[in-house]
PANULO-616220 format. One record per residue: residue number from 1; residue in one letter; chain; x, y, z of N, C-alpha, C in turn. Coordinates in nm, 4 decimals, always signed. Layout:
<torvexs>
TORVEX_NUM_A_A_X_Y_Z_X_Y_Z_X_Y_Z;
...
</torvexs>
This chain:
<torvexs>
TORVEX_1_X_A_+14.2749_+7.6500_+7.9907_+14.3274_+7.7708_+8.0523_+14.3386_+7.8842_+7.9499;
TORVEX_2_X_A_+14.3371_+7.8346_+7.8394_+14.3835_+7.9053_+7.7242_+14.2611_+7.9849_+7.6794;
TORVEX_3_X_A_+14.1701_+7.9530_+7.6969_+14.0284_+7.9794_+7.6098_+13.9796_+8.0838_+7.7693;
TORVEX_4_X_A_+14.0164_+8.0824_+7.8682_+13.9745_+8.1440_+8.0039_+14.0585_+8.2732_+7.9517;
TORVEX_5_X_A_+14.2005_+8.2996_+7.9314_+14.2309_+8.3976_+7.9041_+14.2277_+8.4655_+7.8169;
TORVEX_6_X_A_+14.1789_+8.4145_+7.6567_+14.0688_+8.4600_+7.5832_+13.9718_+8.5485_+7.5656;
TORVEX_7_X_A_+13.9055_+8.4947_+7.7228_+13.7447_+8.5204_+7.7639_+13.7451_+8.6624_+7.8608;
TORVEX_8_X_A_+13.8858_+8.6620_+7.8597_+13.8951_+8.7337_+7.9920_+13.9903_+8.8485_+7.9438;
TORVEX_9_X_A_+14.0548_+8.8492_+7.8597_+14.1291_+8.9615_+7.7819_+14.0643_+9.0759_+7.7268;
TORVEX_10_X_A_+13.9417_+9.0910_+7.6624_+13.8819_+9.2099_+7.6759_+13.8490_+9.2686_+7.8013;
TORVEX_11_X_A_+13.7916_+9.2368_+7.8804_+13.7614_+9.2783_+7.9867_+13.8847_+9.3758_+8.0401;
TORVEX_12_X_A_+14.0070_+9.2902_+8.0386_+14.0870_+9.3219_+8.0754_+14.1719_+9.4772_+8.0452;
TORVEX_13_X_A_+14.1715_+9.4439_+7.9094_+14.1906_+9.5457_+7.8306_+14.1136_+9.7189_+7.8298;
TORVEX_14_X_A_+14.0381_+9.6333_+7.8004_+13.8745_+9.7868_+7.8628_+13.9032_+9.8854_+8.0095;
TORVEX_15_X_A_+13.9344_+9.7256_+8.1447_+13.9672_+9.8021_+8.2385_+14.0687_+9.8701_+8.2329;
TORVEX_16_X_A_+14.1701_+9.8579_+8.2082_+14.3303_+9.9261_+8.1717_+14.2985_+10.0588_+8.1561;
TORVEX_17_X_A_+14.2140_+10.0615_+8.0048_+14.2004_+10.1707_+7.9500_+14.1178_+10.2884_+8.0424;
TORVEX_18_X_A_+14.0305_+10.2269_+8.1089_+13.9632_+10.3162_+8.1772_+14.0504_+10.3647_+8.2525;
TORVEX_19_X_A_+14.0757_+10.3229_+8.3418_+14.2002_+10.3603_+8.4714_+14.2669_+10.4300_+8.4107;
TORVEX_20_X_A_+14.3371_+10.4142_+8.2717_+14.4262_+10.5485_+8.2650_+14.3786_+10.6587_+8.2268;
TORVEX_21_X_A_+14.2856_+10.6502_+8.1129_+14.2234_+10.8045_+8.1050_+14.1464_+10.8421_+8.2128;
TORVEX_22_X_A_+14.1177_+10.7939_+8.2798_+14.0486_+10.8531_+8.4275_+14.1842_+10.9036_+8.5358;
TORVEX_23_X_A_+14.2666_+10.8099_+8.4882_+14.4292_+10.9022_+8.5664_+14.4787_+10.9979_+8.5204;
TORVEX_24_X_A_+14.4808_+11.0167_+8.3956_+14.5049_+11.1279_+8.3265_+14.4296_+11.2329_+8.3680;
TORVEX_25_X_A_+14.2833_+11.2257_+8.3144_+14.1628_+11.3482_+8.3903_+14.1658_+11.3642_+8.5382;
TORVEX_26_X_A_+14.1811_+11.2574_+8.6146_+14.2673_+11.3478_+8.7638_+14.3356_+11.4365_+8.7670;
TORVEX_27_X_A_+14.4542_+11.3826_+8.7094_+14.6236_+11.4708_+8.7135_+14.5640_+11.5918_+8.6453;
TORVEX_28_X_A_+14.5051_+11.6225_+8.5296_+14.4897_+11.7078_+8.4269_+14.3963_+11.8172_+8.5166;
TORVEX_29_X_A_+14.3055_+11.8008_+8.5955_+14.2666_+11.8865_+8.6773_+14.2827_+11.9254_+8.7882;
TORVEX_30_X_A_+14.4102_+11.8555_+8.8624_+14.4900_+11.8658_+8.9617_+14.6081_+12.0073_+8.9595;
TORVEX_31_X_A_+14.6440_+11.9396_+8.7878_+14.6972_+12.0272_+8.7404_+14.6326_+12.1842_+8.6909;
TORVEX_32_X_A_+14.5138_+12.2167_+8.6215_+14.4537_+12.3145_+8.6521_+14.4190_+12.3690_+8.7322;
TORVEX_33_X_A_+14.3972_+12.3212_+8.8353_+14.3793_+12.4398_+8.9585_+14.5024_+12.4527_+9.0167;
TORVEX_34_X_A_+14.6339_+12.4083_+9.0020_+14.6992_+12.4405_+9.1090_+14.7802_+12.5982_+8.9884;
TORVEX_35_X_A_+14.7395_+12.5636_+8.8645_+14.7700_+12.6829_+8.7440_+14.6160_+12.7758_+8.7773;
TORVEX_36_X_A_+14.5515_+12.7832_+8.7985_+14.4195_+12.8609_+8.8692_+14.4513_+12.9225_+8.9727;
TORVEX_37_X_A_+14.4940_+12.8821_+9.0408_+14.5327_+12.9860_+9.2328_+14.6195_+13.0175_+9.1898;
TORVEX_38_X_A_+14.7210_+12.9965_+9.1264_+14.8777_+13.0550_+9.1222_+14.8090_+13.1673_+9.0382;
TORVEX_39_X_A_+14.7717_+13.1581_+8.8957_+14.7191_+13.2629_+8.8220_+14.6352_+13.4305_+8.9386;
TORVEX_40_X_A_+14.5533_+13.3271_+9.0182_+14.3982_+13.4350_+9.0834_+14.5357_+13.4821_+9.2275;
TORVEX_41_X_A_+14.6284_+13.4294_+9.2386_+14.7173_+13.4581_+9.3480_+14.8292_+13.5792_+9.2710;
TORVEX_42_X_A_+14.8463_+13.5674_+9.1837_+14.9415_+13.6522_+9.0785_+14.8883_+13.8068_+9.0896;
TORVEX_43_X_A_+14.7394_+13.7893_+9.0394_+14.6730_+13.8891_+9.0167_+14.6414_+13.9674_+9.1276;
TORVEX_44_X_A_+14.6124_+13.8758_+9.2592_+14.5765_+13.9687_+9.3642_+14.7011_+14.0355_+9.4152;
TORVEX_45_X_A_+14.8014_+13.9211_+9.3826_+14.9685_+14.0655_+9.4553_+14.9978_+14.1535_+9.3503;
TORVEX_46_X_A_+14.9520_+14.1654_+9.2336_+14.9642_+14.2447_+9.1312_+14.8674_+14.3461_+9.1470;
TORVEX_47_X_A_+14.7528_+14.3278_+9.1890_+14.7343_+14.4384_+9.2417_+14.7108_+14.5555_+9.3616;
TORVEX_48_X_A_+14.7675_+14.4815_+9.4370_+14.7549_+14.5417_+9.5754_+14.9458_+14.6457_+9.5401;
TORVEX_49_X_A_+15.0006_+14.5554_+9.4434_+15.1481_+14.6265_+9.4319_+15.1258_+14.7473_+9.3476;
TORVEX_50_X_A_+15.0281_+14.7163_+9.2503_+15.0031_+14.8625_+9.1835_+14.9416_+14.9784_+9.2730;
TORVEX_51_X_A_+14.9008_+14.9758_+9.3375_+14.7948_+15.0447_+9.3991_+14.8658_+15.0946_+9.5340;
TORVEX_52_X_A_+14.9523_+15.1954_+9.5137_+15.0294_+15.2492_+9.6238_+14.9055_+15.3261_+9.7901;
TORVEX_53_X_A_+14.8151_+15.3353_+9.7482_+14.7222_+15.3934_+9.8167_+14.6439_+15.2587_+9.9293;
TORVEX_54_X_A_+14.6926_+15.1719_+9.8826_+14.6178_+15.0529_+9.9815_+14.7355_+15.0276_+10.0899;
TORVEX_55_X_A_+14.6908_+15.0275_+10.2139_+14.7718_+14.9481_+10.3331_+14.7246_+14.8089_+10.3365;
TORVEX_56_X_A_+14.6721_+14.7442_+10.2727_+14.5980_+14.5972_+10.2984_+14.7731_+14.5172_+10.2028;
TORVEX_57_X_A_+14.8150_+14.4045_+10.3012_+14.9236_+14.3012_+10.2917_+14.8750_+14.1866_+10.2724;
TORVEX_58_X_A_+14.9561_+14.1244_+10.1566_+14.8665_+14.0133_+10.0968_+14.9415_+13.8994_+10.2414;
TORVEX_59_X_A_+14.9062_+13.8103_+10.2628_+14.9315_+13.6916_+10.3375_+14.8969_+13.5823_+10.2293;
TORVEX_60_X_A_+15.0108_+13.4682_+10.2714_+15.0301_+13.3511_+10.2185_+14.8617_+13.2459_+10.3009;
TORVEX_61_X_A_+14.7944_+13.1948_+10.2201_+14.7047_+13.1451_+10.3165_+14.6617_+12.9537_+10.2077;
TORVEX_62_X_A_+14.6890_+12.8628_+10.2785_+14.6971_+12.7194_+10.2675_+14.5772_+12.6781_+10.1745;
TORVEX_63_X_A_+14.4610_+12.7433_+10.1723_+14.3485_+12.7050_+10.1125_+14.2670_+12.7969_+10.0424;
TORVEX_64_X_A_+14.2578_+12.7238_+9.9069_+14.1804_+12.8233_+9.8110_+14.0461_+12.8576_+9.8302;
TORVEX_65_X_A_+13.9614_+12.9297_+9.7895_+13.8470_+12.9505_+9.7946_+13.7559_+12.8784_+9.7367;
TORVEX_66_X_A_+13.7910_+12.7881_+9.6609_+13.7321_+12.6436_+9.6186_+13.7388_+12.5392_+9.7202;
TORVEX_67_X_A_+13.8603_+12.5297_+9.7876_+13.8704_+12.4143_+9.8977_+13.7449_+12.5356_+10.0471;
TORVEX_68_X_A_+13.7682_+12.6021_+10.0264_+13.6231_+12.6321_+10.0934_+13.4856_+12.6025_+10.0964;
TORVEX_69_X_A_+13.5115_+12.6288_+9.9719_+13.3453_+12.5983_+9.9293_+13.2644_+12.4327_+9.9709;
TORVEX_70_X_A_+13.1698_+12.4358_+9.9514_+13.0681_+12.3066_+9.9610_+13.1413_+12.1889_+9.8992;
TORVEX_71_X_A_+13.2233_+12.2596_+9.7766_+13.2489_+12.1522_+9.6522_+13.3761_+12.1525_+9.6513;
TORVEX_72_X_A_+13.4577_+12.1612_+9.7448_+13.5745_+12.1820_+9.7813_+13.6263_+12.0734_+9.8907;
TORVEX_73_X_A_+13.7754_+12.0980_+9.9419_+13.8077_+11.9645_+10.0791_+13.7798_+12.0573_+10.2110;
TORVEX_74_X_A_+13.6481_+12.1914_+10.1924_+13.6916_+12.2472_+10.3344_+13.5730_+12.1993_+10.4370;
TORVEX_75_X_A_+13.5451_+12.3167_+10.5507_+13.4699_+12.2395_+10.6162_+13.3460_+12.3227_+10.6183;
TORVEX_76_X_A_+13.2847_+12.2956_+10.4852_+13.1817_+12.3636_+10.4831_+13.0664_+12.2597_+10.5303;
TORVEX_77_X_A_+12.9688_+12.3015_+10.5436_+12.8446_+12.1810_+10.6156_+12.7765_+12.1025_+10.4794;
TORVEX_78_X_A_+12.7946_+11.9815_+10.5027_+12.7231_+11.8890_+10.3915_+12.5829_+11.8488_+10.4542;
TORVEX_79_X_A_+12.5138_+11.7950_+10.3066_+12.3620_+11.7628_+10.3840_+12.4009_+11.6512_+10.3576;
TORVEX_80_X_A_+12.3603_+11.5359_+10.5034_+12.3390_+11.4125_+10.4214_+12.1866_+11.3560_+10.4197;
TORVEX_81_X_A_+12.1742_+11.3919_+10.2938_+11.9972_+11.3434_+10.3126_+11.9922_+11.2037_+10.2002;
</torvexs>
């Protein structure tokens, strides 16, 4: 039994490691975009507030322009070829 867990401890080890730096690089770009829209969201009420001459009102809206896109969670049309 002893020599099985041996045999089987690198493996083991390797997988671990993967899983977490691959959890990390999730979170880590989970975390950049949600610092990305807040940033590109900052800027657009920053400037519609400077700009006394515009009637255009920013609205709160659920999905970024990335979750739009192709490469995004929206519902843009995929090919499946």
């Amino acid at each position: 039994m002893l020599d099985i867990l041996k045999a089987l401890l690198p493996s083991i080890c390797v997988g671990l490691l993967f899983w977490y730096v691959f959890r990390n690089i999730v979170r880590a770009d989970r975390n950049e975009r949600e610092q990305v829209d807040k940033y590109y969201s900052e800027i657009d009420v920053s400037e519609v507030d400077d700009n006394p001459r515009t009637d255009v009102k920013m609205t709160a809206t659920k999905t970024s322009d990335y979750e739009k896109s192709e490469h995004g969670k929206g519902n843009a049309p995929r090919s499946h070829g």
